[in-house]
N, C-alpha and C positions, 0 to 999 in steps of 0.2 A: 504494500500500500504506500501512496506517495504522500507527504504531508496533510495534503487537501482537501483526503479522501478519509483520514484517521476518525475511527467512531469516536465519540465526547461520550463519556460516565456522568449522570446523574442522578440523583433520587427519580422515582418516581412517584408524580400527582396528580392528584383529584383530574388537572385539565390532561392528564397521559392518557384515561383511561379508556379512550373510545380505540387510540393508537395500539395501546395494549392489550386489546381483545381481536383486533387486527391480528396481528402479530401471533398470539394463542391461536385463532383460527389457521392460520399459516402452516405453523407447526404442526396441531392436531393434523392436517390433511397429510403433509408430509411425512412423518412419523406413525401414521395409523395410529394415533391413541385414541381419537373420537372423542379428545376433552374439549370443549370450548364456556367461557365464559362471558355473558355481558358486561359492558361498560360498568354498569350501576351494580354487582356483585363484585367486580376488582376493586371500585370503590371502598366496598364493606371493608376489603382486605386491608386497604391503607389504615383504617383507624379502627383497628381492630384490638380487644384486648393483648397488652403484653407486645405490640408491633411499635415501632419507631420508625414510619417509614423515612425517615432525613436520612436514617443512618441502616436499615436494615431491607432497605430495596436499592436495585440501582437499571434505570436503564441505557441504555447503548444506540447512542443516535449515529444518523451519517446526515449530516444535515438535518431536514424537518422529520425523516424516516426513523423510527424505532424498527432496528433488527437486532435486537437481544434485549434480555433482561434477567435479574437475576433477585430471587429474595429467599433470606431468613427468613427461617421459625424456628426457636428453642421454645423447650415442652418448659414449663413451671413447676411441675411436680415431678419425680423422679419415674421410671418406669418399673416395670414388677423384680426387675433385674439390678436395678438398681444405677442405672443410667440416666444421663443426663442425655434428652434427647434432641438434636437440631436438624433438622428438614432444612435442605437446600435447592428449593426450585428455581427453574428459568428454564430459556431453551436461546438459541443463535437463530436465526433464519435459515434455509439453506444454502439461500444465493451467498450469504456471508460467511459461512462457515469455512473451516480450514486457515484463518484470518489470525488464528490465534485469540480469539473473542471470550472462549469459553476457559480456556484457561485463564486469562487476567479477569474474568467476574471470579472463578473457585479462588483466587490467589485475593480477593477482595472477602468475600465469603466464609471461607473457611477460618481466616482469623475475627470477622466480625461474630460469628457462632460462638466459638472458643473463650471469647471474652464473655458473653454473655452467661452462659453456661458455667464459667467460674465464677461470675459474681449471684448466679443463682443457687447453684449448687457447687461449692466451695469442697473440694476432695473426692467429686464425682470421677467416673470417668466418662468421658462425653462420646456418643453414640455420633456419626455425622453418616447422615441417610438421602440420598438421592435417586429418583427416578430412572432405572435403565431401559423402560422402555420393553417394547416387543423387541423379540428374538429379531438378531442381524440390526438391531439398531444403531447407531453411529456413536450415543452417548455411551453403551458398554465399554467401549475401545478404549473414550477417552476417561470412563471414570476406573476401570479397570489399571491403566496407565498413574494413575491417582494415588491408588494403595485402596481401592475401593473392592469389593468384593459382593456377587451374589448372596445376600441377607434371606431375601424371600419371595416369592411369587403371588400374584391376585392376577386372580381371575375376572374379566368385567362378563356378565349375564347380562343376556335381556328377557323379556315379556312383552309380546305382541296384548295391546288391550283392544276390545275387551279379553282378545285369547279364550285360550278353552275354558271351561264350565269350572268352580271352583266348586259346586256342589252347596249343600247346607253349609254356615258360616257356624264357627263356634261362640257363642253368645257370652261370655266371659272377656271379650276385645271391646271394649267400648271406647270413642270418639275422646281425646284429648283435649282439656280443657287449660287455658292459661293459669289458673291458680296451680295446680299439678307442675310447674315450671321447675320448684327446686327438688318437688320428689324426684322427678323424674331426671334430672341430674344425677342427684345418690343413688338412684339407680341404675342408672348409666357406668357412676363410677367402678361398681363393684360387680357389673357383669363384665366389663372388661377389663375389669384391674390385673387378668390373667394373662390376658392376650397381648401378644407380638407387637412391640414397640407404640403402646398402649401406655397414656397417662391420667392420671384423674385430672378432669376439668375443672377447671374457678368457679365459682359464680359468674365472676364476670368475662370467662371465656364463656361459659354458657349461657348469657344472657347474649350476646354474641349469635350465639347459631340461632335460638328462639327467636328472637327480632330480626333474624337476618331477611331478607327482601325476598330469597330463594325459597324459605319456608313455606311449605302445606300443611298449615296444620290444623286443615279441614279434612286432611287425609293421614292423620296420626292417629294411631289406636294404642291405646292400653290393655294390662289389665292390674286388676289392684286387688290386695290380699279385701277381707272387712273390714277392716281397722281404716282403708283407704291408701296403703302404701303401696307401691306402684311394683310390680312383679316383674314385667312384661313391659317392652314398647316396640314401636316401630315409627320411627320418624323419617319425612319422604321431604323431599327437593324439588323442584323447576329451575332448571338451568337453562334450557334449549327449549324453542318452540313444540311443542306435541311432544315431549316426551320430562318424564319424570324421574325421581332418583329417588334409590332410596339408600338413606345416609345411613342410617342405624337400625338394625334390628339388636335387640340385646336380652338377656333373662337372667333375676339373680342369682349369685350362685346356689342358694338353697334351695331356688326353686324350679332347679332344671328337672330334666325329663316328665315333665308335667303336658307339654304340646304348646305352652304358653308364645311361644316364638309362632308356630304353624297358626296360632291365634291372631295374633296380630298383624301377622305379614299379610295371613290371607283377607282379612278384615280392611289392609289397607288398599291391597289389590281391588278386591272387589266395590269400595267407593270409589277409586281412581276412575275405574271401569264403570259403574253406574255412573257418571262425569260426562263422559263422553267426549272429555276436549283434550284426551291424549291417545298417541297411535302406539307407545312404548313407554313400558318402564324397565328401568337398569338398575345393576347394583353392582358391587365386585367385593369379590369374598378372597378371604386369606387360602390359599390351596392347604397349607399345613393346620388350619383350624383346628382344634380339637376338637370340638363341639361338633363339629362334621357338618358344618355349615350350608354346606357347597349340598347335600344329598337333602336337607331341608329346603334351599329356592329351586332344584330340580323338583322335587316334588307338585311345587306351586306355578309350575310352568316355565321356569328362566330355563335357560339354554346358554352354554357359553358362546363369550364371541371372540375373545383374546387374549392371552393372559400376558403381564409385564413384570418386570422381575423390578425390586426396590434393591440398591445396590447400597452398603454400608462401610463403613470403619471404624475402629474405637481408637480413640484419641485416652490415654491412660491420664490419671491426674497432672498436672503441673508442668505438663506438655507444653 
């Protein structure tokens, strides 16, 4: 690259984010991940709990053009392992890659994490986790080259709506009300307090996803012990036009093998479905689950459509 042509680094803001969903689209088409997000959900992300965006996004112009970008996430609470965890997203464009772009965001990155992750968790050792994408993808090579290593695999599923017949619905799933907001946090927290790079949520990281713009949660189901404590959920997204997500299915641990998960999933399928104003829903489950995740949304109809592998390294204390 000749002087003139050199990308500029900088934060990314509120007026980036139409540029930056551009750009996500881009990606998703070239990389086959089928992720995309609106302008007004990247938003959420800049003032989101626990984010800095001055200091913990950056993106990569060439001129008026964004082709790259790159942002932190450090987890707040420790994972069941005892790690301190930082998610490191972004992607290059294609037309720009090879530019060396992706390496000077990690070399930006990787010690913006590390710092954070020490003043959070203070003798942690820090987990740093990045997206490799489906099989033959370009990011394996380069995070692999990194010290980065195959961590885990997800699966993303779909469902055609209304799709096949779910039959009689189990009457123990009933419709999600806002005051249920912190139960169903605690319970959130301790269905997956077990699982694979898995942290307990704030309050104010979970008021965060409930108030987020993407929420349905006219298509969220419960179920709750008598007492009113929340057993069972299943909470669903709108990301893309006609088609929905669904973020979390979860069940406590004491009250697994009960059906309470096949309660509520199917519960939310079949409102989405009586809706009528989506052609799919998605979801993408851990392949190594224990809970056997993966043989529960088969059951309900998904079908997979790709699976990507999350690439890792541990960064030992005082690193």
């Amino acid at each position: 690259m000749t002087r003139d042509t050199d990308p500029a680094f900088r934060p990314l803001t509120l007026q980036d984010t139409p540029a930056w969903s551009a750009l996500i689209r881009a990606l998703a088409a070239a990389d086959g991940t089928g992720e995309t997000y609106e302008p007004g959900d990247l938003a959420e992300e800049l003032v989101q709990a626990g984010v800095d965006a001055a200091a913990d996004t950056w993106g990569v112009w060439a001129g008026c053009t964004l082709v790259a970008y790159g942002q932190v996430h450090v987890s707040t609470a420790l994972t069941a392992e005892g790690l301190a965890r930082a998610h490191l997203g972004g992607g290059v464009h294609p037309r720009w890659r090879g530019r060396g772009i992706a390496t000077a965001l990690f070399e930006r990155m990787e010690p913006r994490a590390l710092g954070i992750a020490g003043r959070r968790h203070p003798g942690a050792a820090v987990q740093l986790s990045a997206s490799g994408g489906i099989d033959g993808a370009e990011a394996r090579t380069f995070l692999a080259g990194r010290g980065y290593a195959p961590a885990r695999w997800f699966t993303d599923m779909e469902r055609p709506l209304p799709g096949p017949p779910l039959g009689p619905l189990d009457a123990r799933a009933e419709p999600y009300e806002d005051a249920l907001a912190e139960e169903l946090r605690l319970a959130h927290n301790d269905a997956f307090s077990t699982h694979w790079g898995s942290t307990a949520r704030s309050p104010e990281a979970w008021a965060d996803l409930v108030g987020a713009r993407s929420a349905r949660k006219d298509l969220w189901r419960v179920v709750r012990e008598p007492g009113g404590r929340i057993l069972a959920y299943c909470v669903v997204s709108q990301w893309r036009e006609g088609v929905l997500y669904v973020d979390l299915v979860g069940t406590r641990q004491e009250a697994r093998g009960r059906g309470l998960a096949r309660a509520v999933l199917r519960g939310a399928v079949a409102a989405a479905a009586a809706d009528g104003a989506w052609a799919t829903m998605e979801l993408t489950v851990d392949t190594a689950n224990p809970t056997r995740a993966d043989a529960l949304y088969r059951s309900v109809g998904f079908v997979p459509v790709r699976t990507q592998a999350a690439f890792a390294r541990t960064v030992p204390p005082g690193t």
